[in-house]
Every structure is written in C-alpha cells, then in structure tokens.
matplotlib code that plots the C-alpha trace (Angstrom):
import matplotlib.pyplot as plt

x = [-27.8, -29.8, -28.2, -24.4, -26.6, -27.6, -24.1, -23.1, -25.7, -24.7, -20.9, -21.5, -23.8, -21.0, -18.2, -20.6, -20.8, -17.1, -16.5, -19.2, -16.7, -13.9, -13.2, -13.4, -16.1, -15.8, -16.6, -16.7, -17.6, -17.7, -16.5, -19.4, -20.1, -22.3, -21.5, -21.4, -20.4, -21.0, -20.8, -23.1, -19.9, -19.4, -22.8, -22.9, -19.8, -20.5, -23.7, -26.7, -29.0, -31.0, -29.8, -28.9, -26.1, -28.7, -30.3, -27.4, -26.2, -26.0, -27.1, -24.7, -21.9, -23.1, -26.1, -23.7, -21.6, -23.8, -23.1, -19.5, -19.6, -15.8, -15.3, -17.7, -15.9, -12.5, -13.6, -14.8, -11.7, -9.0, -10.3, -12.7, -11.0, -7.7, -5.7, -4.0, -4.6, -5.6, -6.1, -6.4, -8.1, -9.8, -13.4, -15.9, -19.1, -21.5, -22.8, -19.1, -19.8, -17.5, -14.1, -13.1, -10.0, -10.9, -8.5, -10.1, -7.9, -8.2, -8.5, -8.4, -12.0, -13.5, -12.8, -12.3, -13.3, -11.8, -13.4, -11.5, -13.6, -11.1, -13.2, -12.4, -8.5, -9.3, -10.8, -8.1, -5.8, -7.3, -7.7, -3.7, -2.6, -5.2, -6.0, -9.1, -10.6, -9.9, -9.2, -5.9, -3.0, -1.1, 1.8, 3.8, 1.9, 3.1, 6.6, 7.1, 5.8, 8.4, 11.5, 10.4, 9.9, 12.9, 14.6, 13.5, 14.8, 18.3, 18.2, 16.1, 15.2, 13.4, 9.7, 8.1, 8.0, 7.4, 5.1, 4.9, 1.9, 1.4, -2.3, -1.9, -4.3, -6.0, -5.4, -7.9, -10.5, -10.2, -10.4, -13.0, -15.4, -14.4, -12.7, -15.6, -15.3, -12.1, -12.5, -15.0, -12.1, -9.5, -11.7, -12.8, -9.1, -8.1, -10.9, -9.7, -6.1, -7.2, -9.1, -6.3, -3.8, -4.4, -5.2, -2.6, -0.9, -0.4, -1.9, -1.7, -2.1, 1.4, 0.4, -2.4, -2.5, 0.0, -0.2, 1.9, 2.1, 3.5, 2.6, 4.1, 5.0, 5.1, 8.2, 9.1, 7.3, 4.6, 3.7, 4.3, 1.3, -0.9, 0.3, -0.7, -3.9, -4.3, -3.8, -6.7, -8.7, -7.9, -8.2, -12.1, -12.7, -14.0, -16.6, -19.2, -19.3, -21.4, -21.4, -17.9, -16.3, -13.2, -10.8, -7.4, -4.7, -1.6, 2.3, 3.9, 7.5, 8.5, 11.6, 12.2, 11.8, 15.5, 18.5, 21.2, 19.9, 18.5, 20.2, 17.5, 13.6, 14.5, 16.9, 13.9, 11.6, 13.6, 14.3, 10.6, 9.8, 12.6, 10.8, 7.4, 8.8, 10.6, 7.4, 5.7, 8.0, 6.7, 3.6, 3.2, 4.1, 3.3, 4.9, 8.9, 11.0, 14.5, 17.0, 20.3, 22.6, 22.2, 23.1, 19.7, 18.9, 22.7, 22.1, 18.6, 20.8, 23.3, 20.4, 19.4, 22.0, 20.8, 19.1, 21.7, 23.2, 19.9, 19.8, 23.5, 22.6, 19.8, 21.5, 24.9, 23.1, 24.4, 21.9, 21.9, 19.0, 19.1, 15.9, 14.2, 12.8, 9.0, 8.8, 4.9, 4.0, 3.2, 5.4, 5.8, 8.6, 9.0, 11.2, 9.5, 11.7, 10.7, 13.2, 14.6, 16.6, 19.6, 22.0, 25.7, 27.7, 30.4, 33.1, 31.8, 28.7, 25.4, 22.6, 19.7, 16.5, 14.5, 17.4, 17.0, 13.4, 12.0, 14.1, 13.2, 9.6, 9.7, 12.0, 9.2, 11.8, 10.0, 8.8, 12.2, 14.0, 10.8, 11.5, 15.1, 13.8, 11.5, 14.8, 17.5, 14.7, 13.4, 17.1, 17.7, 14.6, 14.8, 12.5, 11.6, 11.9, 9.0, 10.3, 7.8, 8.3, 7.3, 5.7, 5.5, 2.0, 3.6, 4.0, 0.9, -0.9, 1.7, -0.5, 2.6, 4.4, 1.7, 3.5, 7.0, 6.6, 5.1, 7.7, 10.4, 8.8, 8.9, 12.6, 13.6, 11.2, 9.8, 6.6, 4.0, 3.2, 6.6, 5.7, 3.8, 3.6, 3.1, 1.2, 0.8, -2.3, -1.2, -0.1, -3.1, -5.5, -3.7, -5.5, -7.7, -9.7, -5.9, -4.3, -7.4, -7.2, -3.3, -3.9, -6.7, -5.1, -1.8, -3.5, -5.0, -1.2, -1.3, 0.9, -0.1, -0.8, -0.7, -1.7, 1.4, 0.6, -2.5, -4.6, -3.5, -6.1, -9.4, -10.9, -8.7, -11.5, -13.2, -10.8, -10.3, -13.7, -12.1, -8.6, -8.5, -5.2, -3.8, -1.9, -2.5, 0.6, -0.2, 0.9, 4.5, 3.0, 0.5, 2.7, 5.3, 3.0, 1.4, 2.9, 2.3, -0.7, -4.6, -5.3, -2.5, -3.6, -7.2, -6.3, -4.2, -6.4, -9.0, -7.3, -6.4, -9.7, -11.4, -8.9, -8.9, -12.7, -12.8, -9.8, -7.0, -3.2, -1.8, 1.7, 2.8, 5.5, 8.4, 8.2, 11.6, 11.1, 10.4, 7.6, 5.7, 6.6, 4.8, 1.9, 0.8, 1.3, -1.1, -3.4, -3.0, -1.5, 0.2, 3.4, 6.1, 8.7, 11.2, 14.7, 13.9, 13.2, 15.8, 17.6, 18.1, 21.1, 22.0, 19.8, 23.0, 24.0, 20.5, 20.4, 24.0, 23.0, 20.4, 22.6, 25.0, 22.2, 21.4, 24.3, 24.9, 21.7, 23.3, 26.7, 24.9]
y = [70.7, 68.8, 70.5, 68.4, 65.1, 65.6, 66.1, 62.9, 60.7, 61.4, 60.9, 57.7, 56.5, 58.0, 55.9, 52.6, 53.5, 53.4, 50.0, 48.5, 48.4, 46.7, 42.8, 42.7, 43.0, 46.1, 47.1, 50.7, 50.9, 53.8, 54.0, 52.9, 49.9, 51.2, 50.2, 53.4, 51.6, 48.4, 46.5, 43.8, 41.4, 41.8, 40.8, 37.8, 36.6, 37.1, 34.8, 36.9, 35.5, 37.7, 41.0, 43.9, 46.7, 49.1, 46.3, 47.0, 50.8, 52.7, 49.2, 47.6, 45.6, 42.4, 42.0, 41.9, 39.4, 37.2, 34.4, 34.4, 34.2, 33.6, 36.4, 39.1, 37.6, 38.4, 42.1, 42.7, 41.6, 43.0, 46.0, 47.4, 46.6, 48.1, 45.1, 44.8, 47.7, 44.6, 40.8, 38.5, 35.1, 32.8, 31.7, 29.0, 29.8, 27.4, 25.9, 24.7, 26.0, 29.5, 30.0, 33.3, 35.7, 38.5, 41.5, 43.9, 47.2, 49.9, 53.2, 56.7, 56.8, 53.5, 49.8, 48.9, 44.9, 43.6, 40.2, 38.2, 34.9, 32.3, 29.6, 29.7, 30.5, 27.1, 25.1, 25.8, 24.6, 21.4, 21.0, 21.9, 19.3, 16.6, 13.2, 14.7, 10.7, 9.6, 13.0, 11.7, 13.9, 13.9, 13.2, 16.7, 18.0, 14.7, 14.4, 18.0, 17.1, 13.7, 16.2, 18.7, 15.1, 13.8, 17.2, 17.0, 13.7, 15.5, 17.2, 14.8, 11.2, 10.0, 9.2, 8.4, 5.9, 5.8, 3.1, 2.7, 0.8, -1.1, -2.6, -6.3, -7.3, -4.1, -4.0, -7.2, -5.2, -2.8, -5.4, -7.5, -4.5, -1.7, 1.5, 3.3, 0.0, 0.6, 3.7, 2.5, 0.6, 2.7, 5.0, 2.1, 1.5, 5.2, 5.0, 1.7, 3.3, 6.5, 4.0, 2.4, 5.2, 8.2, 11.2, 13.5, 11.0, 11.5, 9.0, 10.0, 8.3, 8.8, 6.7, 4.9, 1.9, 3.5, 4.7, 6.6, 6.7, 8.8, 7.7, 9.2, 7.9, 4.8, 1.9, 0.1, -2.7, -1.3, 0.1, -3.2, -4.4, -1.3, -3.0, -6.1, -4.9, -2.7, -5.8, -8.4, -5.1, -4.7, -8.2, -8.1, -5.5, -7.3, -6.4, -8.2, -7.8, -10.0, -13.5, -12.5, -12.0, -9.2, -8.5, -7.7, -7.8, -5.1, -4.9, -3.5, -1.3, -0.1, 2.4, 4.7, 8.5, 9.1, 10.8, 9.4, 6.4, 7.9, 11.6, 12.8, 11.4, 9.7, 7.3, 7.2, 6.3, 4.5, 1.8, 1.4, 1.1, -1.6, -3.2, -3.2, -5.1, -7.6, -8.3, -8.5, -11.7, -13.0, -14.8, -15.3, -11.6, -8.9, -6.8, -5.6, -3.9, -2.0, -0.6, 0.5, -0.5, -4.5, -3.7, -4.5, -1.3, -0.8, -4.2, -3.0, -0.1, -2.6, -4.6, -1.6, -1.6, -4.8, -2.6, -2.0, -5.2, -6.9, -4.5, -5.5, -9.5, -8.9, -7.5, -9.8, -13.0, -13.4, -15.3, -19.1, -21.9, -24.7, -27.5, -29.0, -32.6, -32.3, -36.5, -38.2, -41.3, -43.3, -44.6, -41.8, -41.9, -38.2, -36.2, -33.1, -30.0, -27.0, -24.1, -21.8, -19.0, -17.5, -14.8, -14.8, -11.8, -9.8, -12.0, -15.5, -16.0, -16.6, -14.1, -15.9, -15.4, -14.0, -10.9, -10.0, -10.7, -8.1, -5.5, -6.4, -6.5, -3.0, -2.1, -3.5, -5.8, -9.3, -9.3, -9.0, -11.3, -14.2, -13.1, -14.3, -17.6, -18.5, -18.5, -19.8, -22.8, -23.2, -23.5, -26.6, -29.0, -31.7, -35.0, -36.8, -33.8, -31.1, -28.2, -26.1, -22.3, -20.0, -16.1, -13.2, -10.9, -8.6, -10.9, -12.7, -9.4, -8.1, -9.9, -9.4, -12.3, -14.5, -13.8, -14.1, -17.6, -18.8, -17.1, -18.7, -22.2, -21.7, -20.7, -23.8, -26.2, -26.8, -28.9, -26.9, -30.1, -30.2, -27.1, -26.0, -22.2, -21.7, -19.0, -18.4, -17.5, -14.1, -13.3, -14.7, -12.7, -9.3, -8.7, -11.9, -10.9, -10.3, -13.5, -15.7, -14.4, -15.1, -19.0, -19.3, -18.2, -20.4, -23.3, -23.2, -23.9, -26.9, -25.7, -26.2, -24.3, -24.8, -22.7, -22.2, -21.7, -23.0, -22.6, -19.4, -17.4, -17.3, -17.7, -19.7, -22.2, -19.4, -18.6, -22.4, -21.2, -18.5, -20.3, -23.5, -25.1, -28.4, -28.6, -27.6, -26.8, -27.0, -24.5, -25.5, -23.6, -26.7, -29.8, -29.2, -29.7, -32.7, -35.0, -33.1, -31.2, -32.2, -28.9, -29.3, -32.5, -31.9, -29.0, -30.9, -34.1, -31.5, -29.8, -32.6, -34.2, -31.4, -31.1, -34.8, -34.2, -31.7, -33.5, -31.3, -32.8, -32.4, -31.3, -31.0, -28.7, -28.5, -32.8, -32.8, -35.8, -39.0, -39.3, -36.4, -38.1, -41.5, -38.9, -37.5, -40.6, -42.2, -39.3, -39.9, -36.6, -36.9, -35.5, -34.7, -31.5, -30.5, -31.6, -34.7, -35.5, -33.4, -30.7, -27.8, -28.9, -26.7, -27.1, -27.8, -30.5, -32.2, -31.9, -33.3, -36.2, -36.7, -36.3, -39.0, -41.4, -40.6, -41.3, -44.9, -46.6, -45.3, -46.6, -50.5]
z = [20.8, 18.5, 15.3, 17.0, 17.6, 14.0, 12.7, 14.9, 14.0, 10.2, 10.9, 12.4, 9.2, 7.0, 9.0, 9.1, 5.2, 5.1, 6.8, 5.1, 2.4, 4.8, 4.5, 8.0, 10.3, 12.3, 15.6, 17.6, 21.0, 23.4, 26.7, 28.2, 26.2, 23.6, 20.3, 17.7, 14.7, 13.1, 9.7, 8.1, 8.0, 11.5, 12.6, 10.9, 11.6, 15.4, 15.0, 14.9, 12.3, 10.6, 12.0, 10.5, 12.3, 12.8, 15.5, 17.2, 17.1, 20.4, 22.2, 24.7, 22.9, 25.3, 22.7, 19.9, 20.9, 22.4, 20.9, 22.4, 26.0, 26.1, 24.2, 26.6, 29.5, 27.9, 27.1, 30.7, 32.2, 30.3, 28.4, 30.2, 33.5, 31.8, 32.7, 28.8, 26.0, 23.3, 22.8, 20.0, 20.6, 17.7, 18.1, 16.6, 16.8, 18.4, 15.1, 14.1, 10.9, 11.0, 12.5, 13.2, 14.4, 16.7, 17.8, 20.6, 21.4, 23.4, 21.7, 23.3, 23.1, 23.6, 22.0, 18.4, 17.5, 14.0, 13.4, 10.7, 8.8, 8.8, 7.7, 4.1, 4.9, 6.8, 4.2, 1.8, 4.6, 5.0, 1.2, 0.4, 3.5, 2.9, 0.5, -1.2, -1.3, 2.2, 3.7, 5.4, 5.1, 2.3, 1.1, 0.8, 4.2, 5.8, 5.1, 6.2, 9.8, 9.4, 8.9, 11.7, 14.3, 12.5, 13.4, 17.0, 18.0, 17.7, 21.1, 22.8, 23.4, 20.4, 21.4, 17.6, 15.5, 11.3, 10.0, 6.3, 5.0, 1.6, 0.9, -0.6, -3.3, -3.9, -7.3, -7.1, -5.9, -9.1, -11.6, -10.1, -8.1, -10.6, -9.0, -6.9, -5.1, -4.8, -3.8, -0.8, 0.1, 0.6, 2.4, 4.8, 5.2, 5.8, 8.5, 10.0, 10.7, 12.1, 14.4, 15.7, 16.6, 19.7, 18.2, 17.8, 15.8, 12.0, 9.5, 5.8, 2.1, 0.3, -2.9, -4.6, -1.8, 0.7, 3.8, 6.6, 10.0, 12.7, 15.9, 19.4, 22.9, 21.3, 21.1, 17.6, 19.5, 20.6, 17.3, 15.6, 17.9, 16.6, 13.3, 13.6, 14.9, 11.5, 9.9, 11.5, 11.1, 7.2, 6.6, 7.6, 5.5, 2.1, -1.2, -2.7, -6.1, -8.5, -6.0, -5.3, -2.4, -2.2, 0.6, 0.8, 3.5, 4.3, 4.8, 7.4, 7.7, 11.4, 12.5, 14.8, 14.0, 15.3, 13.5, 14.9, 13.0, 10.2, 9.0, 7.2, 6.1, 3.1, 4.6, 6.6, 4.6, 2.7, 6.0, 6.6, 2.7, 3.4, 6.0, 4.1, 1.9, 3.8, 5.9, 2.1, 1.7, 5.9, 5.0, 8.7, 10.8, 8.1, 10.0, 10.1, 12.3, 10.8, 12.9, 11.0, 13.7, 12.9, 9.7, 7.8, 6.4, 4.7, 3.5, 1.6, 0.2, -1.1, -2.9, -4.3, -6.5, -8.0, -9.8, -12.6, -11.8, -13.2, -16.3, -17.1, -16.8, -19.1, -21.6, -21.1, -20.6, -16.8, -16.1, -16.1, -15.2, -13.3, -13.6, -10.6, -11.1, -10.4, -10.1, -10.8, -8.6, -11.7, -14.0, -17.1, -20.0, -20.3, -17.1, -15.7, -14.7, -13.4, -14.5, -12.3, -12.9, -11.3, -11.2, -11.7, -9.5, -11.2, -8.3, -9.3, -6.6, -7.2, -6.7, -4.8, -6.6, -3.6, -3.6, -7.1, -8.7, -5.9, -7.1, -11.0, -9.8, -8.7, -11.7, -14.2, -16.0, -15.2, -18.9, -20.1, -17.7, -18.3, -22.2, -21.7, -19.9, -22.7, -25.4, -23.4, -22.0, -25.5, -27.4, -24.9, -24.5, -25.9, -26.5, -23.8, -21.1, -20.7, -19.1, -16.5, -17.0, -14.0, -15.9, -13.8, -13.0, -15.4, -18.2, -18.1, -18.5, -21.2, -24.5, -26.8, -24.8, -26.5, -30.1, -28.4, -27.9, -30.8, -33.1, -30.5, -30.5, -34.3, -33.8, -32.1, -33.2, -29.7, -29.4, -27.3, -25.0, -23.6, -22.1, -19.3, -18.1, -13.9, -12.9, -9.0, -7.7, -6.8, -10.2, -12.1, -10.0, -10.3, -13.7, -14.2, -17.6, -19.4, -17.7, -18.8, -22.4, -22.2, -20.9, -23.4, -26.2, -25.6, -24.7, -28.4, -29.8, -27.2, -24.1, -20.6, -17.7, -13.9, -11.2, -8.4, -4.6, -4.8, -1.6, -0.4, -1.0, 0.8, -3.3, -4.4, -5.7, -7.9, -9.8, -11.6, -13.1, -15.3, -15.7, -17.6, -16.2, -16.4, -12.9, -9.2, -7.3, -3.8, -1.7, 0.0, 3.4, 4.0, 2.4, 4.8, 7.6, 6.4, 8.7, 11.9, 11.5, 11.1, 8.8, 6.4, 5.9, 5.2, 3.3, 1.1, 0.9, -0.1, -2.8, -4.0, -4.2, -5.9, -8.2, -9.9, -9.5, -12.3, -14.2, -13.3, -11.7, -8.6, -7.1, -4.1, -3.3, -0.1, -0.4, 2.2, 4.4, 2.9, 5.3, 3.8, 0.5, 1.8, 2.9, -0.5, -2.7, -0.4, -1.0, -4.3, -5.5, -9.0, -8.5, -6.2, -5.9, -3.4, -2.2, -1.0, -4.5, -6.1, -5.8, -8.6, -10.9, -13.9, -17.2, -19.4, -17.3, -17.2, -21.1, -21.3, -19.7, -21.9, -25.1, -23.8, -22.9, -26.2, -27.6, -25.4, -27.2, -30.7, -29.9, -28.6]

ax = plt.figure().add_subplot(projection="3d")
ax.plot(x, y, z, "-o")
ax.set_aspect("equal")
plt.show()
C-alpha cells in the first residue's frame, strides 16, 4: 500500500515536472476537489503571492483560486454539478494588473484548469490600435471600425455620425513653446475630447493636429453641439511660455456615417475633411455640416480638381490681377492699390479667389503662385502708384523669396518704396523667427510691410514687438460693425490709437457705407479700403490710365 502511494506521489512530481515546462498554467483536480497537479505559472497567474504549487497539492482547489470568487462559483455550478462538460470565461484579477483566459473541462477522472496570461497579448493590442502620445486610437485601428459602422448602416437606420477635427494655430504653440509643449497640448486636447463624448464612442488622432470622431445615437445636430462644446473647451486650453501666452482653437467637419450617402469611408472622410474646411473659412460657427444630397460634397469634389487647374495657370500665366484703391484721408500725390489676383477658367469665367488659393494652400504652390504676383506686379508699376502685395504663410517662411525680389526689382527697375508687402496675422505667426528675419531683411532694401487682419488674435499686440511694420490693417470683422456696435468701435478706436502711438499707419478694411467711412476719418485712421471706396478693376487698365494721363500733360 505504501510502495503504490510512493509510486503515485512520484508520478505526480514527474507530471508537475512536465507542465512546469508548459506556457500555460495548469491545473489537475480530482473528483473530489483536491488538486493533484499544479505549476508555478498557474499559481501566480491565479493571484497567490508568494506561493509555490507545493502550498497547494492535495488541498482543496477553493484555496487555489481564491482570488476568483466568480470563477469558484462557476466550477461548483457547472462542473462539479455536471450541468456542462467545460467553460471558458476571461478574468482580471482584483489588482487590475493581469488579465487572464481560463478553460475548465471535465475529464474522466476529475477537472483540468488551463489558465492563459493575456496581459501581454493585451498590451500589444492596445499598443498596435492606439496614438502612442495621446493614447487615442489610431489611425489604421480607426478607420477599420469607420468601414465596419459604415458597413452597418446598410441594413439599418443609420444611428452615427463622423466628426473630423483639425486644431488651428498649433503650429504656434511649436515655434513659440517648443514641441514637448506641444506635446502637453495635444495630450490636453486628446483628453478634452474623450471628455465630451459617452463612452463607447470612438475618438482617435489621425495626423499631427487631427482628430476623429465616431460618436453613436447621436443626430448631425446633435453632434455639431458636442462640437461646439469641444471648441469653447479647446479654446481655454492655453501655454505660458516665456511671458507669453499660447492657445489655439479647432475646426470642425460633421456627416452622417450612412452609405446610401456615402459608398465607402473615403468619400466619407473626404465630406467631413470637406466640411473642416469650410467651417475653417466661418470665423463665427467652426463647425460644418455636409450632406451629399444638397449637393455640397460633389461640389468639394469638383474643386478638387482645381488642383491641376492651378498647376496649368501657373505655368500658362492664366492668372490676371486686378488693383483695389486703398484711399488715405489726407491729401497724398502717389495712388495706393492693393493687388489681387484672380483666375481665368478654361470657358471664359473667373475663378473666385476663396475657391482656388485653399486648394493651392494645401497643394503647397502659394510660393509659386505669390512668385508669379511679384513679376507680373513688378513689370507694371509705375511712378506715382505703390502697389500693396499680399505673401502667403508659406512664402514668408520660404528665405529664398527674399533674393527673388531683389533680382526682380533689379529686373524692372522698381523702387522698393513703391512697395509694401501684407502679411496677415495668421500668416506671420505660423513661423514668427523666419517671417521677422524675412520683414527685416527686406525692409533694409527700403520696402514696406503691413500687418493684414489685425485684431484677431487674442496676441495680436505682442507680436508688433518682433515685426517692424509700417501699416495696420484692421480687421474687416470689426470695421463693418463700426456704426452699430459699441465694441467694434472701441476696438477700432483702440487699435488705432496704439498704432499712431508707436508710429505705425492705419487701414481700415470692409469701408461699405459712407457712414462707416465718416466713422473712421473721424477716428482719425489713415486710410480707407473697401467698395464704397472702390471696387477691384484690372491692373492693366489702372496703368493704362496712367500712361494716357501721362501722355495728356506731354501733348499740353
């Protein structure tokens, strides 16, 4: 009797030798609930601290998986009461540390337990799916669950919406903060999202400052609200950095997740890219709507073609300007122009601006189309006009421009004074140390600067310490107001002031009633734009004119 306990006790050691070797932790118990072979793995993973297997051989199984409640209550009632032969149930142990797999079976003689750690599996889950920085999803792990919702909205009603998200001036917070502010940031926006959606709803960074959004059980309108909320949220979110103060704002594209308006997820994504954009150009809302049956979204896919269409002007010279009389309040000899530039279509129509520069923006081709500007403005001042050139972000931070337009003021023999560049505030900001070296280094030849949409920003003010313009241009979005509202007209009045008080000019901009006009001179600002003044006429005619005034005094 003692000789077969012998020989059993050193089978079991040699099995529990065996598993030991098994990536799994292993579990043998009799039929009456004694457990007769153990691993090391499978004690730890079922919670028991400091244990070893031989704690727990020919104890009852209870003491072994302790730690699991759920999981002693499952054995009881459907193995060992023979209501199913096996189960499989996952379980997190109570530190929430360790998840782990476990399959119970009933075997001819007794139970077998195979524990399976699937906390590392887990992790590497989570890190394939996920932003490593903000620990959103990302973008491959996202748009998979778009097509799959995308996919579902074919048999039933659609019941989710797609929100596509693009930060505004967070390339700001780069160059002035330095990129682990950045970085904050982005978290602190990741974490201001999550924030404002349920949970089970998807939020994930698709790009460097972009985000999406799936959100469920929700209208387009309802989830423009959760927009705008996003956005007050965002816009609180600001950086000190060295006495400065840094905060950015967001854009906005809404449609519904439904294929019988969109057929797969990157007509999708293109519509609410679409409508990021669109609310990019809403100073007011932030915050678009696109639904293909009004026919917006075919009409973003028809100014995507622009595209080429902008290449092919380029090279072709399909372009032509037209000058906008920017008219000072005190008698001056020389005419100011603003130049504009427009776009000729291949059936005789004009190409408003606000269609085509967004789509050279996002092509990078500002540089050459302001390149083009520069020559064609250049080859036709003459004395007694100055001409006011508008330079994109992209050029102003592109330092090889600076040599462009001396070599072309050489060219044509153009005096530097009759020149003034316009920068808007957007623009300068988006990489301030290259755009102050630019202004800096021109202004030594003699040209002139002045700083468009003035007032916009929340530092406007700050940034006439690193730029050393000649002109304000004061944002359109308060002179129009002027007349009818308090604020306009303080703001004004007050850009204004400051301005003369550290020697700069004024314009106002959108002058369009002659009362606003009476408004400003009174204030005393320098000079007057918009189409109560004037409206655009072509540059050829203006120097036409000229020539045959010219000519007149010659002739008498």
């Amino acid at each position: 009797m003692e000789s077969s306990l012998s020989q059993n006790t050193t089978l079991i050691q040699q099995l529990s030798s065996i598993v030991g070797a098994i990536p799994y932790g292993i579990v043998a118990v009799s039929d009456s609930g004694q457990v007769e072979i153990v691993n090391s793995l499978a004690v730890s993973l079922l919670g028991n601290v400091d244990r070893e297997p031989r704690d727990f051989i020919d104890g009852p199984v209870g003491l072994l998986i302790s730690e699991l409640p759920d999981m002693e209550n499952k054995y009881e009632k459907l193995i060992v009461s023979m209501k199913r032969e096996s189960f499989t149930e996952p379980y997190k142990l109570f530190n929430g540390d360790s998840d782990i797999l476990v399959t119970c079976k009933k075997m001819l003689s007794g139970s077998l337990f195979v524990i399976e750690d699937r906390t590392e599996r887990k992790a590497l889950i989570h890190d394939l799916s996920h932003d490593f920085l903000t620990q959103l999803l990302n973008r491959q792990y996202f748009e998979n669950k778009l097509r799959l919702v995308l996919e579902r909205s074919r048999n039933t009603t659609p019941d989710a919406v797609f929100m596509f998200i693009d930060l505004d001036r967070f390339k700001m917070v780069n160059d002035i903060a330095g990129h682990s502010a950045g970085d904050d940031m982005l978290r602190r926006v990741s974490t201001t999202l999550v924030s404002c959606v349920k949970n089970g709803d998807s939020v994930a960074r698709v790009g460097g400052d972009e985000f999406a959004v799936i959100m469920y059980g929700v209208t387009v309108n309802e989830a423009r609200d959760i927009a705008l909320t996003m956005l007050r949220k965002v816009e609180s979110l600001k950086i000190h950095s060295s006495g400065k103060v840094v905060d950015i704002s967001l854009s906005a594209g809404v449609a519904s997740i439904d294929v019988r308006q969109f057929e797969d997820i990157s007509f999708l994504i293109n519509a609410a890219d679409a409508a990021c954009r669109m609310a990019k150009s809403d100073n007011e809302n932030r915050v678009h709507i696109i639904e293909s049956d009004n026919g917006e979204y075919q009409k973003y896919l028809e100014e995507t073609n622009l595209n080429s269409i902008v290449n092919d002007a380029i090279s072709n010279s399909n372009f032509y300007l037209v000058v906008q009389e920017i008219r000072p309040h005190c008698r001056d000899s020389v005419s100011h122009y603003e130049v504009l530039i427009r776009l000729n279509a291949e059936d005789g129509s004009n190409i408003p601006p606000n269609v085509f520069i967004p789509v050279a923006e996002r092509s990078r081709l500002m540089t050459k189309i302001d390149r083009w500007v520069i020559q064609e403005a250049f080859s036709l001042v003459k004395s007694g006009m100055k001409l006011s050139i508008n330079l994109s972000g992209q050029s102003v931070s592109d330092l090889t421009l600076i040599d462009y337009i001396v070599g072309i003021s050489e060219r044509y023999q153009v005096k530097p004074e009759h020149i003034t560049f316009e920068i808007t505030e957007t623009a300068a900001i988006e990489n301030i140390e290259k755009t102050k070296e630019f202004v800096v280094s021109l202004k030594k030849y003699g040209y002139q600067f002045s700083l468009d949409d003035f007032g916009t920003g929340l530092s406007s003010y700050q940034y006439l310490k690193d730029l050393p313009v000649d002109f304000i241009k004061i944002d359109g979005y308060f002179v129009k107001d002027v007349g009818d509202d308090d604020f306009s007209f303080a703001m004004v009045e007050s850009i204004n002031d400051f301005a003369h008080k550290i020697g700069l000019k004024t314009i106002a901009e959108f002058v369009s009633s002659d009362s606003i006009a009476s408004k400003i001179e009174d204030m005393g600002v320098d000079y007057a734009q918009g189409f109560h003044i004037a409206k655009p006429v072509p540059l050829v005619d203006v120097v036409r004119s000229m020539e045959e005034q010219v000519s007149l005094k010659i002739v008498h």
